[in-house]
N, C-alpha and C positions, 0 to 999 in steps of 0.2 A: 412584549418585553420580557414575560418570565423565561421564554426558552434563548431568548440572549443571554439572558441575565442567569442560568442554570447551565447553559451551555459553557459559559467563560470562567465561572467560579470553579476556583483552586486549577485555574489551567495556565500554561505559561502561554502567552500570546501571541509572540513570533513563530512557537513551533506549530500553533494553530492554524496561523495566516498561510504557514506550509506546507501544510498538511492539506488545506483548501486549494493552494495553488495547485497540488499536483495531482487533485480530483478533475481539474479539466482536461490535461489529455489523457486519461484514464479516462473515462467518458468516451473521447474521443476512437481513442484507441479498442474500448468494448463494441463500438457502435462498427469501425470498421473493421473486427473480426470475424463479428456476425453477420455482417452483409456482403462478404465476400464467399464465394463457393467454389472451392472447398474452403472449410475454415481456413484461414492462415494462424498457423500455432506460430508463427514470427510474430505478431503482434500481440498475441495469447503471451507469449513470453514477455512484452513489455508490458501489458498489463498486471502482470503477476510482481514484475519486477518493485514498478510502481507502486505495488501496492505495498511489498517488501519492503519500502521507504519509508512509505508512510507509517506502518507497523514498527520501524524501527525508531521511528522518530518519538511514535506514541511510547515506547519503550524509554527512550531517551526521559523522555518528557514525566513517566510515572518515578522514575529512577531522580530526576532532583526532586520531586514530591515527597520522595522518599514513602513510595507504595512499593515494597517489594515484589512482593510477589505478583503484580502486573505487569512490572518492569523485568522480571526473568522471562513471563508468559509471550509478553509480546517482542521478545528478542530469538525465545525458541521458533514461534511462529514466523517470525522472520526469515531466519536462515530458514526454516522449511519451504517456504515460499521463492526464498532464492533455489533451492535445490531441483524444484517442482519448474520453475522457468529454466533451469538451464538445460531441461529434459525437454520442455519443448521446443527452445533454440536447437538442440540436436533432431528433434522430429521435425520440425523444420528446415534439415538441410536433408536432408534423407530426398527427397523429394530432385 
């Protein structure tokens, strides 16, 4: 119970429940990058992207909290992350 109950405090709880939702193909999508050979940076890039969502949402989500400076952190990291996928969407068409 306490790391439910530590987990959910001061959190908004629909941007939670999406943030969880979109750990499953993320999982998915890490599981089929590494098992394929040669890597595929095409699903390196959905991973990343994914992940860029999620970071934006925790952004979202510090930002009505009114945590500033979480809410800048995880929106720079964001876009970096989006910039970081779109490099490997082009290394994966190279190919």
């Amino acid at each position: 119970m306490k790391i439910r109950e530590s987990f959910f405090t001061n959190r908004i709880k629909p941007i939670v429940i999406t943030q969880f939702i979109l750990i499953i193909p993320m999982i998915v999508l890490i599981y089929l990058t590494f098992t394929t050979y040669p890597v595929n940076f095409f699903y390196s890039g959905f991973v990343q992207i994914t992940l860029a969502i999620s970071m934006f949402l925790m952004g979202i989500e510090q930002y009505l909290i009114k945590n500033k400076g979480w809410s800048i952190s995880s929106f720079i990291v964001s876009v970096l992350l989006i910039a970081v996928a779109i490099q490997s969407f082009y290394v994966s068409t190279l190919n």
